[in-house]
N, C-alpha and C positions, 0 to 999 in steps of 0.2 A: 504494500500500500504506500502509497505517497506520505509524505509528512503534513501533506498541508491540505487533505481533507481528513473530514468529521466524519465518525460513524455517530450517528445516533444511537439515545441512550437506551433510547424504545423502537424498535422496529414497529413499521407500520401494519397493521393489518392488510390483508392481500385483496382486493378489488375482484368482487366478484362480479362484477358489470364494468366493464372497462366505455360504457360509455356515456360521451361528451355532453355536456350539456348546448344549448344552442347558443352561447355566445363562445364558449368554449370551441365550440366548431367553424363560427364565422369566423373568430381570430384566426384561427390555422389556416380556414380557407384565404384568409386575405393576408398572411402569410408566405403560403403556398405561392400566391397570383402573383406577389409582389416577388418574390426570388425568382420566377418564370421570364417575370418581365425583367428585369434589371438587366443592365446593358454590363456584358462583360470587362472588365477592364484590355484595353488595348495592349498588346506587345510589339513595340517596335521589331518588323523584319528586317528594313533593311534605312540606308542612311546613306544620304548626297553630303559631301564635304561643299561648299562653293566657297570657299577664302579661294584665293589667289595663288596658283602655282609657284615654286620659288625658281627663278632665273639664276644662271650659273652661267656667272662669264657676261661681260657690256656687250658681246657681238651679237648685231640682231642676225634673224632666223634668213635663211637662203632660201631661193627658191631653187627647188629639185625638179626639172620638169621629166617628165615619161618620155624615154626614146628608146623604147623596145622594138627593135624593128622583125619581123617575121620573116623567115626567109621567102621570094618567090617559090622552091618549090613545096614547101613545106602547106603554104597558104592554097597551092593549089592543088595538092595531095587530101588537105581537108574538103576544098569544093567539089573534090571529083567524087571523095568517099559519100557527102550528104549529097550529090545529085544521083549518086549512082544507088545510095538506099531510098531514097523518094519514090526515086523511079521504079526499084522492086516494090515497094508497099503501093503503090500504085498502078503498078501492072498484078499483085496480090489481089489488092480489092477488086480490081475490075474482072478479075477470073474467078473473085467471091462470087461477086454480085450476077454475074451469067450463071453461075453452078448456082443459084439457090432456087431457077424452076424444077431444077432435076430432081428427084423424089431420093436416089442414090448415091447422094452426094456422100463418100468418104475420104477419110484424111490422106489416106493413097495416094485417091486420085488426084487431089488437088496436091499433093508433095509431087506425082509426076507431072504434073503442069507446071509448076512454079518452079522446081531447081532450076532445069536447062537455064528457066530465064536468069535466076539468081546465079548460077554459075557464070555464064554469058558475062554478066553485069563483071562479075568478079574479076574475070580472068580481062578483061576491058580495062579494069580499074589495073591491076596488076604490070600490064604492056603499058599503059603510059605513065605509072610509077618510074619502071625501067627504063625508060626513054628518056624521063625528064634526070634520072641521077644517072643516066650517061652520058648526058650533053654536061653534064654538073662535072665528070670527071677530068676533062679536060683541062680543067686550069692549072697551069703551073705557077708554083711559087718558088721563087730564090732565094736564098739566103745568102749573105755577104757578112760575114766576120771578120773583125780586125783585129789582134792581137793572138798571142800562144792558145793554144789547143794542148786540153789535158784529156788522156782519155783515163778515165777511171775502170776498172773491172773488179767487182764487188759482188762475191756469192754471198748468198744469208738461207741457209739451212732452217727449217724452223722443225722440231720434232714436238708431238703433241701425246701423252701418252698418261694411263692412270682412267680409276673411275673416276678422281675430283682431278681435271685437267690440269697437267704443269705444263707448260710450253716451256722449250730450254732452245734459243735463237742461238745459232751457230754463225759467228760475222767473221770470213778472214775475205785477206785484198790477194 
């Protein structure tokens, strides 16, 4: 027991009708109503700082502008690949949309109709990949050096061994 309640000296006799009388009851009920409604207390979730960033350094900010440039064939290796799937999903639907009086239509059949073309498309796509990174190969580039030439030769062995891996690098010149 706690220190700092009271037993009584007389126990109360036991309540054999445990019940309310009718103002006994209104209290409770407007009790009740009144913890139902109360508005919970809020818990902050989350919080904006807005003071002022701290600057580091008197130089003001640069501008960076974007000069990613994309290669020519790279930009037209993507336009070949979305005209040449358009074109399958469009020559798709349109050999849906014929095949749906037919009473038989199965996925067979419509997989033999549709590859040839999707292969077609493919091997289209493919030949002018090729074409455009062999005219790509052609460029030569020089290089002109001024000064001594070191040539280095450096083996590096690495062995990997064990259930908890130890690697042990093997460096000679």
């Amino acid at each position: 027991m706690h220190p700092d309640t009271t037993t009584p000296s007389t126990p109360e006799p036991p309540r054999r009708h445990l019940r309310l009388t009718d103002s006994e009851a209104a209290a409770q009920a407007r009790q009740i109503i009144a913890d139902a409604y109360r508005p919970v207390p809020q818990v902050p979730t989350s919080y904006r700082d807005t003071a002022p960033l701290p600057t580091y350094g008197t130089t003001p900010p640069v501008a960076q502008p974007d000069t990613r440039v994309v290669p020519g064939w790279a930009a037209g290796t993507a336009v070949a690949g979305i005209g040449v799937g358009s074109a399958c999903v469009g020559v798709g639907c349109g050999i849906w949309l014929a095949c749906q009086g037919f009473s038989a239509v199965t996925l067979t059949s419509v997989l033999f109709v549709t590859l040839p073309i999707a292969a077609l498309a493919s091997v289209v796509a493919a030949i002018a990949a090729a074409a455009r990174s062999f005219k790509a190969t052609h460029n030569e580039t020089h290089h002109h050096y001024a000064g001594p030439v070191t040539q280095q030769t450096t083996s590096q062995t690495s062995h990997t061994r064990g259930l908890i891996a130890h690697t042990r690098n093997d460096l000679r010149h």
